[in-house]
N, C-alpha and C positions, 0 to 999 in steps of 0.2 A: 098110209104113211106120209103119201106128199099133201094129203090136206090137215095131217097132223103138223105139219112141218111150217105147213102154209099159217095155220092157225095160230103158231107160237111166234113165227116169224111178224103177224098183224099187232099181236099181244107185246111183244118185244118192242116195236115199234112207238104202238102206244104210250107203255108204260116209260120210255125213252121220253115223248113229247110230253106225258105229264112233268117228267123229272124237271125238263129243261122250262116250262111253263113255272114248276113250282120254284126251280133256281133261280127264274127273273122276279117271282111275286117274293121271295127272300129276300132280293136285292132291293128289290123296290121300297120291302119294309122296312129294310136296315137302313135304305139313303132317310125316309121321311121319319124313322126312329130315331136317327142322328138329329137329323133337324130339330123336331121337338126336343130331342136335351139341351139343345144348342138354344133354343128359344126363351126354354124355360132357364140356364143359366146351368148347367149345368156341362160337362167336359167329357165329351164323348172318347171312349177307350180309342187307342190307335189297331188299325185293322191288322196291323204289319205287314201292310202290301212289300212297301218300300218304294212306293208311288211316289213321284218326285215330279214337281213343276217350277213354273217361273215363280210362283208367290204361294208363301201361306198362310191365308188369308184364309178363315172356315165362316159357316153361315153364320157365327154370331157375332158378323158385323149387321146383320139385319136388327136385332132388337137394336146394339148402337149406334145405329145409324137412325132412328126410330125416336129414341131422346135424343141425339143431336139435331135433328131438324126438331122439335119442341125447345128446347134451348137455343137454338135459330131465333128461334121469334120469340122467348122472352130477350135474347140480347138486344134485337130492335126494339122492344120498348125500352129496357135500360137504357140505350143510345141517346133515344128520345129525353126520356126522364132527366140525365146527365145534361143533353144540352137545351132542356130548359131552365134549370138546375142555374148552369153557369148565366143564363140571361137573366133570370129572377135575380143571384146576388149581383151582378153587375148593374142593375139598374136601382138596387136596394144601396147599394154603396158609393154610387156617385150621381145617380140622380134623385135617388128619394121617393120612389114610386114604385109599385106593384105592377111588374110585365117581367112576362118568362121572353119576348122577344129578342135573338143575340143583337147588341149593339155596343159600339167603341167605346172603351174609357175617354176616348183622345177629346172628345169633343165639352166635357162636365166643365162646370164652372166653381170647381169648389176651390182655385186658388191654392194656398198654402196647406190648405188642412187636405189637399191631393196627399200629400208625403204623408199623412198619417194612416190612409184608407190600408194602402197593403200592411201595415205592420197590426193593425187590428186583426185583419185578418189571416197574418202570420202566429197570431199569439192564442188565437182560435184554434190553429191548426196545430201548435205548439202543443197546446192543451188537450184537444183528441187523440193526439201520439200518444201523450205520457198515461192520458188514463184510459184511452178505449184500445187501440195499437199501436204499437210499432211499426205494424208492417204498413200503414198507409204513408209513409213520410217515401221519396224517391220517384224515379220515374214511370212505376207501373209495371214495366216488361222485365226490369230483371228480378222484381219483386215474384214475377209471375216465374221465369228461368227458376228461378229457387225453390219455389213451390213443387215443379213440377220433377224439379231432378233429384230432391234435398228431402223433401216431406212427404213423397210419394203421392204426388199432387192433391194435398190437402188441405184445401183452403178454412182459416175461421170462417164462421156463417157470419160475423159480425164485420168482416171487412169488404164486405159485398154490399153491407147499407154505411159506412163509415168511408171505404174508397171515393164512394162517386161524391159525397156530402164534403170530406175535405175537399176533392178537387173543386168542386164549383165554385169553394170559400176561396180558395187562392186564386182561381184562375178569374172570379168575380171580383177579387178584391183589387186587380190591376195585376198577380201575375206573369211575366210575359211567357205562360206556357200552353202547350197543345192538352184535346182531350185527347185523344188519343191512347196513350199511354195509360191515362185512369179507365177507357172504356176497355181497354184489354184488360188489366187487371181485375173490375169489374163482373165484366163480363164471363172472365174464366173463375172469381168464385163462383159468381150465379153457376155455371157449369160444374165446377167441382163439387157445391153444396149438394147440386139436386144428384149429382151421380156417387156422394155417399151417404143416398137415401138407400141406394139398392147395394147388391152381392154381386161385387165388379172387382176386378184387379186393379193392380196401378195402373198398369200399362192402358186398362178401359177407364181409370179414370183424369189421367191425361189426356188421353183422347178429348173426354166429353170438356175438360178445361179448357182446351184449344179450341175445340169449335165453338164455346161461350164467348173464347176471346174475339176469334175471327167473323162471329158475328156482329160485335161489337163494334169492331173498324169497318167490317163491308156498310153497319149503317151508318154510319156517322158520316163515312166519306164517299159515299156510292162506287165501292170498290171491292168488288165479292173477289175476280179473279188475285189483287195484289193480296187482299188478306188470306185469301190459302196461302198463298207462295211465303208470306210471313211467315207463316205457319211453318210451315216446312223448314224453310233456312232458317228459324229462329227460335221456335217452340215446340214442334214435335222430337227432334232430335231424331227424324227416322224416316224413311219414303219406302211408304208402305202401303198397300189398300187398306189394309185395316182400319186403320188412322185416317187415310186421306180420303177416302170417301165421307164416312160423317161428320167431315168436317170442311169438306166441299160443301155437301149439299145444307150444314150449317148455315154457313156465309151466303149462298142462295138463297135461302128461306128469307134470311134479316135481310135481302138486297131487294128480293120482293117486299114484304111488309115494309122499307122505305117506302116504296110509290106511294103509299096511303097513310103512313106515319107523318114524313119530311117533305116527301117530293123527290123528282127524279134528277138525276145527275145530268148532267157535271155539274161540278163543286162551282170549277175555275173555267168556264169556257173561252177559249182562247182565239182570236183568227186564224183562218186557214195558212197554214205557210206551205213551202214550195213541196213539193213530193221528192226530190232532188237536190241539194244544194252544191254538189261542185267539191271535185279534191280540195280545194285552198280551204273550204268552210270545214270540209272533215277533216283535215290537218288543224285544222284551230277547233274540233271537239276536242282533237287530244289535249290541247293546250289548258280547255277550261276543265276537262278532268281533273290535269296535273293541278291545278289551282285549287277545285273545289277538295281533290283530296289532301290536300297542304293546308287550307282553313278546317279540316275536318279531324284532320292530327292535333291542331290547335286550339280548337272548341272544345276535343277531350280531354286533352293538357288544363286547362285554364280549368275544367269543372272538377276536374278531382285533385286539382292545386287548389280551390275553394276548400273542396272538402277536407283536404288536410289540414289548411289552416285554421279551419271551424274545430278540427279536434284537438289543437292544441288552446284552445281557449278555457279558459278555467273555470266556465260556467257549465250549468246543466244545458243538454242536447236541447230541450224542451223551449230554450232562450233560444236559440241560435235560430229558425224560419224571422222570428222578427226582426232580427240583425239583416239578414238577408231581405225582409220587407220593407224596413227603411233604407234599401238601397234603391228598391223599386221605384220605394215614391220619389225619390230622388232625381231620380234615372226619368220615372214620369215627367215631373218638374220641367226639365231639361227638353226630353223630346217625348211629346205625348205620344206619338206614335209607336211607342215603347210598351206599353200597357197593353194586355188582353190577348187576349191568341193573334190575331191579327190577320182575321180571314179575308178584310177589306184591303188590307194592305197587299197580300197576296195576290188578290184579283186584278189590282191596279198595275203589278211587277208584269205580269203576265199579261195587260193589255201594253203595256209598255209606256204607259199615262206617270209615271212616278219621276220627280224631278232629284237630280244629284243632293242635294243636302238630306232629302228623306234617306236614299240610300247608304248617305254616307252613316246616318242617323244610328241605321240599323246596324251596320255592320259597328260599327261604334260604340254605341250606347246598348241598345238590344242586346247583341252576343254578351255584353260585360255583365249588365245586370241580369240576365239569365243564366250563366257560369255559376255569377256570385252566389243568388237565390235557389238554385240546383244543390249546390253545396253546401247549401243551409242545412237542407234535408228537408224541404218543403213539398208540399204535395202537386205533380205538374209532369206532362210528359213533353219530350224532346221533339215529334214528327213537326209539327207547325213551326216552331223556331226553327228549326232548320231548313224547311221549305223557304220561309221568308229569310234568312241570310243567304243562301242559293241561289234564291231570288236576286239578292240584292247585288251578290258578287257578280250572276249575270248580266244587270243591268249596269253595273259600275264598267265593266266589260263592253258591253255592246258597242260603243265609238269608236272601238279601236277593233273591232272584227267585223267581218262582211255582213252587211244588210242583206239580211233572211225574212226581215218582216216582224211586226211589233212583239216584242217578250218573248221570239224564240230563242237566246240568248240567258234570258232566264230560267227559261223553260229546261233548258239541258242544263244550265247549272243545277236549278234542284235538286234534278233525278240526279246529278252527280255528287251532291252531297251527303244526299239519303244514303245511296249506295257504298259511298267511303265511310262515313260513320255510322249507320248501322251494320255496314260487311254484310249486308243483305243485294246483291246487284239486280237479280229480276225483279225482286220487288221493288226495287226504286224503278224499273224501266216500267213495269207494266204500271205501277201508282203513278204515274203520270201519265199515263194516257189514260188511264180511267178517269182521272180529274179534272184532264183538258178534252177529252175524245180526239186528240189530232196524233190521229194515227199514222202523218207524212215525219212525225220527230222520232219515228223507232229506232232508225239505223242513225243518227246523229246520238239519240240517248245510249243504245248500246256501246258505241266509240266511248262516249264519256264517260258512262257508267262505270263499263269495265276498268278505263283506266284509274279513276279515282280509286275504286275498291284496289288495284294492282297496287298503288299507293303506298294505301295506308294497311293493307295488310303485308307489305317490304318494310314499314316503317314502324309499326304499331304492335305489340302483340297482342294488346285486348282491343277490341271495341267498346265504345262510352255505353254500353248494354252490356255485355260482360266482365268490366274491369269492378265491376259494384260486386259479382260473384266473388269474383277473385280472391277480392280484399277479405272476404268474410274466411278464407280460409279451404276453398273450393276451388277445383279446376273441374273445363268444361272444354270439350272442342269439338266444333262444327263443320268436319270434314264429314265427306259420308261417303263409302267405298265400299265393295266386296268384300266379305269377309270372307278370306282364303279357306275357314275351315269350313267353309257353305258348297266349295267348287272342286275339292278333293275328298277321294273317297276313302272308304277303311283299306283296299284292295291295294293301293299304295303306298302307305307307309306301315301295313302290319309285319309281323316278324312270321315268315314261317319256317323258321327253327327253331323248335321246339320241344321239349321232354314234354313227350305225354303217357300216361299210365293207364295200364289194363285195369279195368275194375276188376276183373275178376284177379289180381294179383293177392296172393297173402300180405297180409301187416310183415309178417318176420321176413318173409325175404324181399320186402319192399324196403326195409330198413336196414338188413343186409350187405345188400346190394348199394344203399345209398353210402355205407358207411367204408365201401370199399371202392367207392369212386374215389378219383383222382380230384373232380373238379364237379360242380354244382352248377355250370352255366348260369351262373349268376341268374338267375328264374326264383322268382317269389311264389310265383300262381302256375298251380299244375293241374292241367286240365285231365281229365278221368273218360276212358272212351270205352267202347264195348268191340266185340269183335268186326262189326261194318264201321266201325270210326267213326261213330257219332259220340256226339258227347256224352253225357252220362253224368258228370258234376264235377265240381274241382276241389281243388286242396290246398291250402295256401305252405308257404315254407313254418309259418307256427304250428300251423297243424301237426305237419310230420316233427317237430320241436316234439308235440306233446304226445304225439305216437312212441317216441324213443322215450321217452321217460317212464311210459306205461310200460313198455316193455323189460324195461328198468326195474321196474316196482312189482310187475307182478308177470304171471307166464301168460302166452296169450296162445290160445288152443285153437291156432290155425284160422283167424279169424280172415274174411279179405275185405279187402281196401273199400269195395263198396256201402261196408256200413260208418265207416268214418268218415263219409265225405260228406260236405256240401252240396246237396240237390237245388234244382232250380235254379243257379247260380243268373247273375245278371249278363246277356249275351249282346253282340252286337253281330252286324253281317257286312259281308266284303261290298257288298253294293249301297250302302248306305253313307254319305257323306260325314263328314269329322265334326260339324256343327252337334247333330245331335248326340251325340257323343259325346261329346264334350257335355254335354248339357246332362246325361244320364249320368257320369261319373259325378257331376257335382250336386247332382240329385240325393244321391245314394253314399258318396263320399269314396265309390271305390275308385283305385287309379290304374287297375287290368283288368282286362276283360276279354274271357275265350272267343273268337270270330270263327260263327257257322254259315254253315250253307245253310239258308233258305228252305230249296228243298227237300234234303236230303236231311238237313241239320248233322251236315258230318264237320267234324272238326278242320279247320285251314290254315288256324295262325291264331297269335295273340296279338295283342294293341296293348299302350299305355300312355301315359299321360303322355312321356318323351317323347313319344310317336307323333303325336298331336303336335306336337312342336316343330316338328318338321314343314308344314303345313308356313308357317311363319318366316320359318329357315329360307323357305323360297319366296316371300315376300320380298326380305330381304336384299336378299340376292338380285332379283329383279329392281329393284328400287336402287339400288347401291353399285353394282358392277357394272362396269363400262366397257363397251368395247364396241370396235368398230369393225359390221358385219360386210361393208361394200367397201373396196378398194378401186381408188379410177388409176390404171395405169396410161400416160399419157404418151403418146406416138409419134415420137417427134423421129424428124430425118438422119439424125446425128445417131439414133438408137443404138444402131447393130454399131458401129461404133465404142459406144458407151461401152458395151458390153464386152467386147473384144478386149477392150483396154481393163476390164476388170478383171475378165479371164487370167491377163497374161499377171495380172499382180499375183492374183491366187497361184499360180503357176511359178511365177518365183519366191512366194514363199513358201512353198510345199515345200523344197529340198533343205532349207534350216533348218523346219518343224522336224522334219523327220529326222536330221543327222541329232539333233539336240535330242530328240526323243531315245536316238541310237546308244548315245553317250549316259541318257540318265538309267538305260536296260542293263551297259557295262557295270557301270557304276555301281 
């Protein structure tokens, strides 16, 4: 007996360790089963743990992350292409020679027939709009915003070889615009084309458009970390691993493939300035903020006061880049240093080598004939001109604030230009130190940044990058917070009072009974339970509608309520938060839903849409109500005093209160 016992108990034991050996080899093939669907593209069922973490984020960011580094490095070669692109027509249209080398308009000898180079090449540009697209005319980035929010980021494949060919035509033909703007939009067709090759979502294929983009600036400007951050405040509309890993490691691929494409960064190498500069010089960051964000309200102003005037003119759109090109040559004429992206010009701001008439030049001449030509609707982006008026306002600046050392002056105007006119603030702070490496100007750039951006979003409601959305008829906004229904669960705003119904109840005395109630508790959805209280299926208020009319029509021979119900009904659980929730009701289109136990699956409450709103109710509330949680009461000598003298008032009017109270009792 005790080795029979012993015997069962070794077998017991065993077949125990098989179990749990074969419970972990289950697991193990469900996590690497998951994987594979996840790989092959495919959407693996939910477990219904109710497992909840900080991100959800599942493996198939691995194949995305997979073509975003391959789109990495075709946007370093686009980068390249583009800015040989603008050196070829540049040397094709003002000096008459075959070199992709970048070089100045400023310096050509062509005299009078300068004024005609950019209208040529505005009517060129004119002409690709009207017959190849639309979508190449603007600055690039909110052609791409639009793409991405508006078309479910779907780019023509034909604006991917048509973007980079206009811009190098304007920006070669004297211009005064950045590439910039054409390599992001560029870059994120190349992106979007090749990601609707395959069986992707929106959501995957904004991704892979973003990291096309952010490849595109990491090459051009040897700035991998600014162009995420772009990314992020600008074009993802979301801060999430899903997204921001492949689209990291994007912008890393095209910053490698620079070393052996272009060469290595800095763009703009600057001298060393101090590690420290002293309260007085951070009190005057905030000054050149408050400035840079006051010329960056005004730059916006002036460009879409162009564009409105271009659309009152009574010609075709297709005319108006060359109106705006004969402003260029114009504006060339005048001050050559006007013409071309103006990266020589930049360099010079930032060694602090630029004499007052050049800057006054720019600020002048430049911003006007770049507003105008913006407005035209010509093909050109915004980061370069605005780096060099930045520039210029720092260096106009410089004589009258503390010697910090050549173009640091400059230096922090840019970053605070970028920052107030794009409403992008890290990205202006880290794009200039990736372009200068002098990582002694962080905390002077932060002070100015921020303030700029405080600015002009007190003063502005769009930015000169989303007031182009705007106009078209679209609103956008770049806030990015909690969502209250991601941090509240069903457990707290479900209803548990409830009418719930026996299945095994009959139809006639279910309807009975209903019809001799007083009141219906307003309840649409009537959940159906069994004798442990678990659910069983539900019944909606049409239901029992069309129960009474059967019984209306015809006699019902003791039927019960369990054959007219609704089985499987769509369920939610008390531990699971209001996001997905929300997200199943608008799947399915219902707007109640019974809340069980897990694992019991017994019945707890209902939830409804209005439920879900409460969720919001407390946003509110926290956003909006005021009130003050800490009171200082002060201790002065005179106190007991004070009080005494209070007391004895209360103390003589208590006996009015009460005789008038006594009078209005008679009364």
């Amino acid at each position: 007996m005790i080795e029979r016992d012993l015997v069962g108990d070794l077998t017991g034991q065993l077949s125990t360790g098989a179990g749990v050996g074969r419970q972990l080899g289950e697991r193990r093939a469900g996590r690497w089963q998951t994987l594979l669907q996840t790989l092959k593209g495919e959407d693996p069922e939910e477990d219904g743990s109710g497992r909840l973490g900080d991100f959800t984020t599942t493996p198939r960011v691995i194949p995305i992350t997979l073509l975003a580094i391959a789109i990495g490095a075709l946007g370093a070669i686009v980068a390249l292409v583009l800015l040989r692109l603008i050196g070829l027509f540049t040397n094709l249209f003002f000096y008459q020679r075959f070199d992709t080398s970048l070089t100045s308009p400023a310096g050509n000898r062509l005299g009078l027939f300068e004024v005609l180079v950019p209208v040529i090449g505005a009517l060129i540009i004119g002409l690709m709009a009207r017959y190849g697209s639309e979508r190449i005319r603007g600055h690039g980035i909110p052609e791409a915003i639009e793409a991405i929010l508006i078309n479910g980021s779907r780019v023509q494949p034909r604006i991917a070889f048509l973007k980079p060919l206009s811009s190098a035509i304007s920006i070669g033909s004297g211009g005064p615009f950045g590439a910039e703007g054409p390599i992001i939009m560029t870059g994120g067709a190349f992106g979007s084309m090749i990601a609707q090759l395959f069986h992707l979502s929106s959501a995957e294929r904004k991704t892979l458009l973003v990291a096309g983009a952010a490849a595109g600036m990491s090459a051009t400007f040897a700035s991998p970390v600014a162009a995420v951050l772009l990314a992020v405040e600008l074009l993802l509309f979301e801060w999430k691993p899903r997204s921001l890993i492949p689209v990291a490691l994007a912008s890393a691929t095209a910053a490698v493939l620079r070393r052996y494409l272009i060469g290595l960064g800095p763009l703009f190498p600057t001298p060393p300035h101090p590690a420290f500069i002293g309260p007085q010089a951070m009190l005057c960051c905030l000054v050149v903020g408050l400035l840079a964000g006051a010329l960056s309200a005004l730059l916006t102003v002036a460009v879409y006061a162009s564009e409105d005037a271009f659309r009152k003119l009574p010609i075709h759109w297709m005319w108006w880049p060359a109106i705006g090109g004969l402003a260029i040559g114009l504006g060339g004429l005048i001050f050559p240093q006007a013409l071309g992206v103006g990266y020589d010009t930049i360099s010079a701001l930032l060694q602090g080598t630029v004499p007052l008439t050049i800057i006054l030049g720019i600020l002048l001449v430049k911003s006007a004939i770049w507003a105008l030509s913006l407005g035209s609707g010509t093909s050109g982006g915004v980061l370069a001109p605005l780096l060099l008026m930045g520039g210029a306002l720092g260096g106009l600046l410089t004589p009258l604030l503390p010697a910090e050392g050549p173009g640091f002056w400059s230096l922090v105007s840019m970053g605070a230009i970028l920052g107030g006119t794009m409403r992008s603030p890290f990205t202006g702070i880290i794009f200039m130190l990736e372009l200068t490496h002098d990582v002694n100007a962080l905390l002077p750039l932060l002070i100015a940044v921020t303030t700029a951006h405080a600015f002009t979003v007190l003063v502005m409601r769009r930015s000169i990058l989303t007031e182009k959305v705007s106009r078209r008829g679209y609103h956008l906004t770049r806030e990015y917070s909690i969502d209250p229904l991601e941090i509240i669960f069903i457990r707290e705003v479900m209803r548990t009072s409830v009418v719930a119904l026996p299945a095994s109840l009959p139809q006639q005395e279910l309807l009975q009974s209903l019809r001799h109630a007083s009141h219906q508790h307003g309840q649409r959805l009537y959940p159906l339970i069994d004798e442990q209280e678990r659910l069983v299926g539900v019944l909606t208020r049409r239901d029992l509608e069309l129960l009474a009319r059967e019984e209306q029509s015809e006699q019902q021979d003791g039927r019960l309520l369990a054959q007219a119900i609704r089985r499987q009904p769509v369920i939610c659980h008390p531990d699971e938060p209001l996001r997905p929730v929300a997200y199943r009701m608008a799947a399915t289109g219902l707007t109640r839903l019974p809340v069980v136990e897990r694992a019991s699956g017994r019945l707890v409450g209902l939830v409804s849409i209005g439920d879900l709103l409460q969720a919001r109710v407390r946003t509110l509330i926290e956003e909006r109500q005021r009130e003050r949680v800490l009171r200082i009461r002060l201790l002065l000598p005179f106190g007991s005093r004070l009080r005494a003298l209070r007391l004895r008032e209360e103390h003589l009017a208590t006996p009015d209160q009460e005789s008038s109270e006594g009078e209005r009792t008679s009364l």
